[in-house]
N, C-alpha and C positions, 0 to 999 in steps of 0.2 A: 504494500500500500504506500503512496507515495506521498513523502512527510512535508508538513507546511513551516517554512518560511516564517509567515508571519500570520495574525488573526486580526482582521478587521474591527477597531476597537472605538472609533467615533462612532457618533449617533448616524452620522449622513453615510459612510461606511456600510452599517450592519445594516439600517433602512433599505439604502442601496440595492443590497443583496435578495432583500425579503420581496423589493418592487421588481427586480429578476424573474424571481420564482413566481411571484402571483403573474407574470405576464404567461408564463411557460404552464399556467394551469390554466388561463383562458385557452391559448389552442391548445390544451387537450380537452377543453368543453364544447370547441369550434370542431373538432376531428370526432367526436363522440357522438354527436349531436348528427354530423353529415353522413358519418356509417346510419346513423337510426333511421333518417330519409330510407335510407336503400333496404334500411333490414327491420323495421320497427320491433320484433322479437329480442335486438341485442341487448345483453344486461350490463348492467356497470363495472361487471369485475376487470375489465380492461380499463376502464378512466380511473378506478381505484389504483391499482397497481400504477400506472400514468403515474397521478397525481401524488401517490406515496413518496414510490422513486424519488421524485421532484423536492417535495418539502425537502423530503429529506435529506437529500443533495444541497438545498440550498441552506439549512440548517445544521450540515454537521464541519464544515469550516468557518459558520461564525463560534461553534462552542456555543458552549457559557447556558446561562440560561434560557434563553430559547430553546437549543438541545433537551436541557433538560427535563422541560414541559415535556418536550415527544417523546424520550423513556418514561416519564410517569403517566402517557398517555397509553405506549405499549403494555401497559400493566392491566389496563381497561380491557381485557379481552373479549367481554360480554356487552360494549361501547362499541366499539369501532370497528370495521368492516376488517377481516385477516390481512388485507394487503398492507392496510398500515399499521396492524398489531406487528408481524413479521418485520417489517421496514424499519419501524420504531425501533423495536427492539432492538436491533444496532448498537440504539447511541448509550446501552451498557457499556458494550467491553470493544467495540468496534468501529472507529471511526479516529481516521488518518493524525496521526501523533505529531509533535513537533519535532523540527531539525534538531539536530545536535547541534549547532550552535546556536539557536535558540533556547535549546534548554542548558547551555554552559553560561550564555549568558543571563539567565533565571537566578540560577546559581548564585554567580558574579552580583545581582542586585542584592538578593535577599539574604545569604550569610555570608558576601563579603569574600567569598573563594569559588576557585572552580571545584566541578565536583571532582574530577582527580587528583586534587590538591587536601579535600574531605577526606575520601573515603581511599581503602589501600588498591581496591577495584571499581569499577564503576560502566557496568554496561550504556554506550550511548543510544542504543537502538532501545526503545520503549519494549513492555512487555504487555502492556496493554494500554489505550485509553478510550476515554469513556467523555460525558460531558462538561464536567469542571475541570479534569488533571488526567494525568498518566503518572503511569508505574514502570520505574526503571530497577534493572536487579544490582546490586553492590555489594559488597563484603568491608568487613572494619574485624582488622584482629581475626576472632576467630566465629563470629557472626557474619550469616546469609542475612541481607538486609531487604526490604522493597521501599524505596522511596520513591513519595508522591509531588507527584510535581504541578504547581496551576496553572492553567495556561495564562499568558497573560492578559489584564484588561477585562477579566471575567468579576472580578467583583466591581467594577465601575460602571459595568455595563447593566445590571442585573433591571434596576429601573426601566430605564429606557428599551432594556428589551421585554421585558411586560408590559407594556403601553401597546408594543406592537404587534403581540401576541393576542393580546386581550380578547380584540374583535373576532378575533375567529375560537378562541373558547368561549365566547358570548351566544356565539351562535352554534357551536357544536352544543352546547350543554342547556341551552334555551335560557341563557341568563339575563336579568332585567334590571335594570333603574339602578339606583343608589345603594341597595342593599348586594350587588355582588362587591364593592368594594373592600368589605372584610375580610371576601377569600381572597382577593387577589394583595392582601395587607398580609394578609397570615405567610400565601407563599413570597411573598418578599422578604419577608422575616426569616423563612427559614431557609432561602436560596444564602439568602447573607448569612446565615451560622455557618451554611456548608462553606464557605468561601472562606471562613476565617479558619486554618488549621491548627492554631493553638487552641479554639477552641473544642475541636476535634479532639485534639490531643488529649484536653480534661475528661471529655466525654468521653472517651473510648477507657483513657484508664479508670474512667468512675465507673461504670457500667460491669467492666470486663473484670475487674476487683469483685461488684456485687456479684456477678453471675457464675464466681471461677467453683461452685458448690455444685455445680449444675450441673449432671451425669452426660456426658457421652458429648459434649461441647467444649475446644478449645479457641483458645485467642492468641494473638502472636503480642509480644511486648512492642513498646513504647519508648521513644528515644529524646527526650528534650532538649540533650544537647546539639541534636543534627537536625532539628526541627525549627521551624518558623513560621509565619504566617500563611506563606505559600507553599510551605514544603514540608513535607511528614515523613518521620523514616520511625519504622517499624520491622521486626522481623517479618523475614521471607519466609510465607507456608507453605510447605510443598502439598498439594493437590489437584483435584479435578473440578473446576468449576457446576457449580448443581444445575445448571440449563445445562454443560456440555452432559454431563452423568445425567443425567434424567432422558436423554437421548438416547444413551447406552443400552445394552439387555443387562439390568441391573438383578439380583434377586429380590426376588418378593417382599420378604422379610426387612433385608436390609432399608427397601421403601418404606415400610412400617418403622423402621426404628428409627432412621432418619426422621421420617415425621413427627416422631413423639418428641422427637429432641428438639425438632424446630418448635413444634405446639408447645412443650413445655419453658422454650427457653421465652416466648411470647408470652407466654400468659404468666410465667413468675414477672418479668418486665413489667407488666401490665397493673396487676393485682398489689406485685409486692414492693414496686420500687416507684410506682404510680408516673413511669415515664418509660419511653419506649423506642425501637430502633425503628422509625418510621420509613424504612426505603427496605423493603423485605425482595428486591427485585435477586434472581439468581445470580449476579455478577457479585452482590456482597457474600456470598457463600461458599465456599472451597468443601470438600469430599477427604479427607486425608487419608492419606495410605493405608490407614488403622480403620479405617470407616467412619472416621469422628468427623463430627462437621464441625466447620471454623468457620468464625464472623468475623471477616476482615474491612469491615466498615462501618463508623460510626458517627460520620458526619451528619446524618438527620436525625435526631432527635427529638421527640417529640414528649413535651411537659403534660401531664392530665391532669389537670384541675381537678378537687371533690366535687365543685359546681358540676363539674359535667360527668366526672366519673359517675356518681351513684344516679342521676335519674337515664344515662346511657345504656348503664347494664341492667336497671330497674327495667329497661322494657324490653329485653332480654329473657325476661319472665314469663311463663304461660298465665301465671295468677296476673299480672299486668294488662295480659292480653284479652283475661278474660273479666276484667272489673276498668268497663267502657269511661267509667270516670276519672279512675286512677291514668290511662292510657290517654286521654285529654289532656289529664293537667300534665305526664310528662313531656307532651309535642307540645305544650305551651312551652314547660322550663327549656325544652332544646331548640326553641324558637322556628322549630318546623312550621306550629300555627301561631298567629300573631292576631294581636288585635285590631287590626286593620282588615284585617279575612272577612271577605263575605260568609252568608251561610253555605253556600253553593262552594265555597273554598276550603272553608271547617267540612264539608261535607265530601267533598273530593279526595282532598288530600290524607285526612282521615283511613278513608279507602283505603286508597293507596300504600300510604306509608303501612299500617296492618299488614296488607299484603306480602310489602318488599318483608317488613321486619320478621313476620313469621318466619318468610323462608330463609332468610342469612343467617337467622338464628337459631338455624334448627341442630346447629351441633350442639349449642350449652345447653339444648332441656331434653338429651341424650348422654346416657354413661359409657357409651361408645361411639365414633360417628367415621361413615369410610367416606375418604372424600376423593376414591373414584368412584362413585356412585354416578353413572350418568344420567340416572333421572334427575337426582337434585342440579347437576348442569343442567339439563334440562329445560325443566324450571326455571332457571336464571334466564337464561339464553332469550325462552318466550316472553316471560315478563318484560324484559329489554326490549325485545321487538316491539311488543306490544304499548308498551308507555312511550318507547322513539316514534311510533308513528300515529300516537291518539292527538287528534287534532284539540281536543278538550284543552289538554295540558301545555298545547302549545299556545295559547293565549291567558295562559296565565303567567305568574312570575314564580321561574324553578328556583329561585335564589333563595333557598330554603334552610335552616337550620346553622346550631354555631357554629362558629368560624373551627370549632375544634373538629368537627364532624371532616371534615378533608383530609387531614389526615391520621386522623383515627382510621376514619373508612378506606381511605389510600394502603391502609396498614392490611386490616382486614383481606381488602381483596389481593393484594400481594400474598399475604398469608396462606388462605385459599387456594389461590393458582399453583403457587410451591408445592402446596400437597398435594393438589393434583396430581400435577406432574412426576411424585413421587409414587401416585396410588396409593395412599396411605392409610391405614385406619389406625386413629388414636383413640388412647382413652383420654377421654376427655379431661377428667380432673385428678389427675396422678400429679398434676403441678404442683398443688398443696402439699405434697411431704415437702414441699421446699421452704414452707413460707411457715416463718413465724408461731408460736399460737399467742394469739390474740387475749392480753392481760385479760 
């Protein structure tokens, strides 16, 4: 793959780039359109695929935050049509790295040395990158190292490339008025944690301190002194990435234990430490030689409030579900229904939300749950179709519920998909021998 030079880092630059791509998606809506004259049967999986390609081409050499939207959009797999869940997917572990002098001179700004000058070895060809940085391999003494490297202009840029983002998640996700500004506050906030790597650094050694109790999951250490804001160095895990292994003819079993390790290591996160690794995509996850799974990323972080925690998992509840009042007032407290709701809105989304919530949450009010079950995909899958294309919900405003819900839920369906892909049955609350008893 062929390394960049440099990354377009002005506002007029990255725009630039974006008014490119939106020209090269008109003619494939002018070429789509003229096949259907001649064939009116043709479907859209070709302007799909078209138009995939395209974003994504035109968003994986600006980086930075735009990219990043499109992996956490790849996560959507029951959202967005395959051609751009596949596409997306990419901008995990696959999309074109920086030059080596690019990254010497990264080096050169942030601790003041080249990295061969740092470290006693220092691969200059990347081993992976991804949205925010790449990972190059190194050695110090007698440590295997991976450090992270950011590209540059990616934290300056993070605003102004959500401004330009915006209108087309407003319109993918039927978003309205003044009330979607939260979300797009919230993901500003936490594009900027991921950007700062000292704070990573704290996060990764707090988290992986709490969790080192935690059976059948390791974590690689934490280096301060070759670290900085842009740059992270951590021990190097020897493994198999869990998208590349979930591809594999893995054993049965081992899908199962995997699972339980990733389920348990979420829900001790969740329960016990009331904050969470909110980016569960496969590229943060390695397979080790031993079978253990390792979490090698902890740049998104996500805090849970008790505001949101206890009426969240409250309607997680079958008794919730089935005491219509109690179920009110909690879409009141998570600002699902508001006081400005018509009755026809109290009325709808009511529905609605029942519906979705029953079915997401039908592993916590099970003492086992397989999540290859492909009925309950299933169910997901139609539900989606069905509310993407009920003209009802498209005149109302989906800007629904708190600002926590995105990536709490972000978490969730990454969580979900992992298992899938594992075929996994857990038991569901084994996490508890982990946690505490409560004075």
């Amino acid at each position: 793959m062929k390394s960049l030079d440099r990354i377009p880092t002005s506002k007029i630059e990255r725009a630039g780039k974006l008014v490119q791509t939106g020209v090269k998606l008109g003619g494939n809506y002018m070429k789509f359109y003229g096949k259907k004259l001649l064939n009116p049967d043709i479907d859209r999986d070709g302007l799909d695929e078209d138009n995939a390609r395209d974003i994504y081409d035109g968003l994986k050499d600006l980086k930075g935050s735009a990219l990043k939207v499109a992996q956490m959009l790849s996560m959507e797999k029951n959202l967005l049509p395959r051609a751009y869940v596949e596409r997306f997917s990419l901008a995990q572990f696959s999309v074109p790295p920086l030059s080596g002098p690019l990254v010497r001179k990264t080096f050169k700004n942030y601790l003041g040395c080249y990295p061969e000058e740092l470290f006693d070895h220092f691969e200059p060809e990347s081993v992976n990158a991804a949205s925010i940085g790449q990972v190059h391999r190194a050695r110090k003494a007698d440590k295997d190292l991976a450090v992270k490297i950011q590209y540059p202009g990616v934290s300056d840029s993070i605003k102004s490339d959500l401004a330009l983002v915006k209108p087309v998640a407003m319109r993918m996700f039927n978003m309205k008025g003044k009330d979607t500004q939260k979300y797009f506050q919230e993901v500003e906030e936490k594009l900027g944690e991921e950007t700062d790597y000292l704070l990573e650094l704290r996060q990764s050694q707090a988290i992986t301190e709490a969790c080192r109790s935690l059976d059948g999951i390791r974590f690689p250490n934490y280096y301060p002194d070759w670290s900085c804001q842009r740059i992270l160095t951590m021990d190097w895990m020897e493994g198999t990435h869990l998208g590349e292994y979930t591809k594999q003819n893995f054993d049965p079993q081992s899908g199962h234990d995997l699972g339980q390790v990733l389920w348990d290591f979420y829900m001790y996160q969740i329960h016990g430490l009331r904050k969470v690794h909110a980016d569960p995509h496969p590229g943060n996850f390695l397979v080790g030689l031993d079978g253990a799974l390792i979490a090698i990323d902890f740049g998104c972080i996500k805090e849970i409030p008790d505001s949101f925690y206890g009426p969240y998992f409250e309607l997680a509840s079958q008794e919730t579900f089935a005491d219509d009042s109690a179920f009110t007032q909690k879409l009141y407290e998570l600002e699902i229904l508001t006081v400005e709701d018509s009755q026809e809105e109290i009325s709808f989304f009511k529905s609605l939300f029942r519906e979705m919530l029953q079915l997401f949450t039908q592993p916590f009010n099970q003492e086992d749950f397989d999540f290859a079950d492909p009925a309950f995909w299933a169910r997901i899958s139609e539900l989606s179709q069905r509310y993407s294309n009920d003209p009802k919900i498209r005149k109302m405003n989906a800007s629904r519920g708190s600002r926590h819900f995105l990536y709490m839920n972000r978490t969730f369906f990454g969580l979900y998909n992992l298992l899938h892909d594992l075929r996994a049955r857990v038991r569901v609350y084994d996490f508890q021998k982990y946690l505490e008893p409560v004075a």
